[in-house]
C-alpha positions, 0 to 999 in steps of 0.5 A: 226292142228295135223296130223300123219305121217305115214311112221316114226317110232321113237324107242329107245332100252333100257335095262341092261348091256349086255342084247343085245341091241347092237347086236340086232341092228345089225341084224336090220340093216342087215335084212334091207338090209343095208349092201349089202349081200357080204360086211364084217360086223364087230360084234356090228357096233353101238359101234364105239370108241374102248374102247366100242368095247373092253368092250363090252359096249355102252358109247354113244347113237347111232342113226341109221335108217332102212327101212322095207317095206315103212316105215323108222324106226329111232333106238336109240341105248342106254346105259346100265350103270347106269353111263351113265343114263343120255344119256337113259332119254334124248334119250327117248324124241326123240322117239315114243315107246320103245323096251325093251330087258330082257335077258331070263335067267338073267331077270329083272334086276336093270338098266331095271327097270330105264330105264323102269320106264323112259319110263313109266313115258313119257307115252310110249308104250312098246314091250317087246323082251325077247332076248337069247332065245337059251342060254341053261339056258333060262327061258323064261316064268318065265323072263316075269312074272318077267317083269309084276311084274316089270311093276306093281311095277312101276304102268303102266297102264292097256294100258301099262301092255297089251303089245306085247312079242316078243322072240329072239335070236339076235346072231341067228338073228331070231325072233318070238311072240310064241316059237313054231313058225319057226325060221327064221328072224326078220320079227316079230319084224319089223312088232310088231314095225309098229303095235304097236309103233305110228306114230309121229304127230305133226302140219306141219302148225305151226311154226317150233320146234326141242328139242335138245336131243344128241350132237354129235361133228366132227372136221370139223364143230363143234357141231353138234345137235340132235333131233326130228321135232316137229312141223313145217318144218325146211329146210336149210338156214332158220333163227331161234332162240334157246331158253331153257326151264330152261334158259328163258333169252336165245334167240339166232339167228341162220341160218339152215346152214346143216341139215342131217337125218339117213340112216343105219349108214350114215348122209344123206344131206337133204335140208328140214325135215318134222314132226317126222323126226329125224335131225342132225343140224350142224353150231350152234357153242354153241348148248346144249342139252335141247335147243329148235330150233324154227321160230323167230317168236314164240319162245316157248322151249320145256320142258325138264328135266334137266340133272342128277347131278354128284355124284363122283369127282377127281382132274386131276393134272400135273404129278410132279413126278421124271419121268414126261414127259419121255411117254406122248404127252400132259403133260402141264396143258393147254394140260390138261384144253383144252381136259377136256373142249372140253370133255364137248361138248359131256358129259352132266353130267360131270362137270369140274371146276378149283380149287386155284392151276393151275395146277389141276382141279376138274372133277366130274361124275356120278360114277367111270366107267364113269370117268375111261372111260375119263382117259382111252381116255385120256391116248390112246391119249397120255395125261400124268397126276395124279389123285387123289382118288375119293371123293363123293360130298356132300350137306347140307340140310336146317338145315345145315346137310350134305347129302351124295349120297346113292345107292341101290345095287343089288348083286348076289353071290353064296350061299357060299359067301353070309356071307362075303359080307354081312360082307363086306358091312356091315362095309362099311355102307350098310344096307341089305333090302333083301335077296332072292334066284335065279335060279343057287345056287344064292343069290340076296341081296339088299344094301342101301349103301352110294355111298363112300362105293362102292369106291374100292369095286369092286375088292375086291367083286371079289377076295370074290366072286372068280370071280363069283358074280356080281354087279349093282348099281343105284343111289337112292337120297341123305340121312343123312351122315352115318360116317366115313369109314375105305377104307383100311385095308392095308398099302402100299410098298414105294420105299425108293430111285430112280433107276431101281428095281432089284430081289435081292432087290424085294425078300426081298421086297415080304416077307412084301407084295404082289408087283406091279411091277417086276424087270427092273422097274423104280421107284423113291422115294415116288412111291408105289411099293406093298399093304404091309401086315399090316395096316402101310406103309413100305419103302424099297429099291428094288435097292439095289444089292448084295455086292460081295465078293472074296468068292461068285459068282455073279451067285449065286443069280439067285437061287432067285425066285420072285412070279409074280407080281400084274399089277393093271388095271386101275380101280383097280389102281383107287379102291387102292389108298388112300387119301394121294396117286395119281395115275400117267397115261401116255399112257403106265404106270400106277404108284401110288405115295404118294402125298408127295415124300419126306419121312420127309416132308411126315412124318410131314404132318402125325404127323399134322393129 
């Protein structure tokens, strides 16, 4: 028989990039009394890897738990970026309700209205927390109205559009359910949460049921497995079987051997976990997301959907170059193939198969931030190796067409550059479907693009935009293959012979283009030094030294003054490259190259073409 178990409360946090939910957790997990009142509390605790902290973005999802009263509320922390999707439409099947964050200037914006219409579609209550409230361009009351649009374009029920608002200030720590109301805590929002999100039920009586929906992983032990009682009791040391709704061959025996809940932000050992209780399993070597942990005696998977394919890939390569070997720690290919299948313990939606050379293997993603995250880890833990420009993944339909994958863009400039990016898109397939003025001089437009075309867009949108515009994109299926694009206008600068650059040889150098590198830098031939300033590659010599001579000084040079180079981060390194070219990654460099170092081998290859 169902019962309610009413001392649990299970939420997941959604919303846009930057809207908040991170910092709001924050001061859940204060004002629980979490943390005792004197001890020091580091900004955004949830986010815990150091590229999360340093971009101020959650990659992972994040589980936590506080008390309020007598009730323990379970609080899954979610990503953002459209890239890391996959991690908000899993979460939600561990969860009961949803607090969705709009920040009160921005509004609705494209990721709130995926992760909305992922919690919609589960049937999920929704609170509704219009977070920001004292930035001084608030616009509180017009966000909500943008939000019950939004939740009647998404069809929501008449239960579902009747939901609570709640106006806060996370930074500030206090929020309130009207605008008139004393500022002081966060009072109103735990209490919002109690009333309006339901207790999870289930059958204690019946046999145990635990869906897998994060896996998270710890040198010591393992995999470790994380999801929601569904039915049932699961204690330590009991026997049971793992079984996966897509994989109906699987069944697989397996013995509880430790099992945690959440308590702030520590794993807590429990020796049982009743229904609704959320639950870390360790112990299960080859635990996946989506398995269903069940008594052996009725083994019944849970259903789940099955995780988004991958759009993007590139190939991770053995770094060949002139100065391989000379920065990194890991630099062989079994270095390489051991980190990229043991990142797949952690990331579902990456891929990673091996390709006829073996030194090189194909790694495919969700978009360029979730693989450019993967080689920024890499390249801190001392990996050195080459990649390729990124290409979309293609699929053919049933008459033998070729699909690519298409994304809508959402972009928001400033009035006086609307024409240009319009241009730019444009060229690069997109097809404007709207166009309408916001708040602030803006413009929002609306794109159907081909995935490939956003492929080294963002920093030119950048320079456009003078900094100013802002971009979002959100995956939209597959469609007809739209034609060649041109990527690069541009020709690239190529050192002609290996050595260290001196200013002499780049002052004659920056008259063709702008240079990446400055003097002292080492450089090999093949290596691209600068973006040339027409459309073919030029080669030059930046080693070449002044000859002296009896009449001239040799302190006659130090006239000559270079313009500071461009240091390409990697994003925009990975945005540059071209089809012929690979970017070379250590831990403390980033070089681009040609594939072919050798200027006539190089040149045959082109004539092929």
């Amino acid at each position: 028989m169902k019962t309610t178990r009413d001392d649990i409360r299970n939420i997941a946090i959604i919303a846009h990039v930057d809207h908040g939910k991170t910092t709001l957790v924050d001061e859940l997990l204060k004002q629980s009394g979490v943390f005792r009142a004197n001890q020091e509390v580091q900004e955004r605790v949830m986010d815990s890897n150091d590229i999360e902290r340093e971009r101020g973005i959650t990659i992972l999802s994040k589980n936590t738990a506080v008390f309020y009263k007598d009730t323990k509320i379970n609080i899954i922390d979610t990503p953002g970026h459209a890239d890391f999707g996959g991690e908000v439409e899993r979460v939600l099947k561990m969860v009961n309700g949803v607090v969705l964050v709009v920040d009160a200037f921005e509004g609705a914006m494209p990721q709130t209205k995926f992760v909305l219409m992922k919690a919609l579609e589960l049937n999920l209550p929704v609170i509704v927390c219009i977070n920001k409230i004292d930035r001084p361009e608030a616009r509180p009351d017009e966000v909500i109205d943008e939000v019950l649009e939004l939740f009647m374009d998404l069809d929501a029920s008449d239960e579902q559009l009747d939901c609570p608002f709640i106006y806060a200030s996370a930074r500030d720590g206090y929020a309130v359910r009207d605008l008139n109301d004393e500022k002081k805590d966060m009072t109103a929002l735990f209490e919002t949460i109690i009333d309006y999100i339901p207790a999870p039920t289930g059958d204690p009586d019946a046999n145990t049921q635990v869906l897998i929906s994060t896996i998270d992983y710890n040198e010591y032990v393992g995999r470790i497995g994380v999801g929601k009682v569904d039915n049932g009791i699961l204690k330590v040391n009991q026997d049971a079987v793992v079984v996966n709704h897509h994989e109906p061959d699987k069944q697989k025996k397996v013995r509880i051997s430790k099992l945690y809940e959440f308590d702030g932000l520590k794993k807590v050992e429990v020796t049982e976990a009743k229904i609704g209780s959320i639950v870390a399993i360790s112990g299960i070597a080859d635990i996946h997301i989506g398995d269903t942990i069940c008594a052996p005696e009725e083994p019944t998977a849970i259903p789940f959907q099955k995780i988004s394919e991958p759009t993007l890939s590139m190939n991770f390569i053995v770094n060949d170059s002139p100065l391989a070997g000379q920065e990194g720690k890991y630099v062989t290919s079994r270095h390489i193939r051991d980190r990229l299948f043991k990142e797949l313990n952690t990331d579902v939606s990456l891929r990673v198969e091996e390709t006829e050379s073996a030194d090189s293997l194909k790694v495919s993603g969700r978009g360029e931030l979730h693989l450019s995250v993967l080689i920024e880890n890499m390249r801190r833990e001392g990996y050195e190796f080459a990649v390729s420009k990124a290409e979309v993944l293609y699929h053919t339909d049933e008459n033998g067409k070729k699909l690519e994958p298409m994304e809508i863009a959402y972009v928001d400039v400033p009035d006086e550059f609307t024409g240009t990016v319009i241009d730019k898109l444009s060229q690069r397939k997109g097809e404007l479907q709207n166009m309408r003025p916001i708040a602030g001089g803006y413009t929002r437009l609306e794109f159907n693009i081909p995935s490939r075309g956003l492929i080294g867009y963002r920093g030119e949108f950048l320079t456009d935009t003078k900094g100013n515009g802002i971009i979002n994109t959100i995956f939209n299926g597959y469609a007809p293959y739209k034609g060649e694009i041109a990527y690069r206008k541009l020709g690239s600068l190529i050192a002609f012979e290996s050595g260290e650059a001196v200013t002499y040889g780049l002052f004659s150098a920056q008259e063709r283009g702008s240079l990446f590198i400055g003097p002292g830098a080492k450089v090999y031939a093949g290596m691209v030094i600068g973006s040339s300033s027409k459309a073919e590659d030029i080669e030059l010599n930046v080693c070449k030294k002044k000859h002296l001579t009896n009449t001239r000084s040799s302190s006659a040079d130090e006239a000559l003054t270079l313009t500071p180079p461009k240091i390409l981060s990697l994003e925009q390194a990975l945005d540059f490259i071209d089809v012929d070219e690979l970017l070379e990654v250590t831990p403390e460099s980033l070089r681009i190259r040609k594939r072919i170092l050798d200027p006539t081998l190089r040149k045959r290859a082109g004539f092929k073409k």
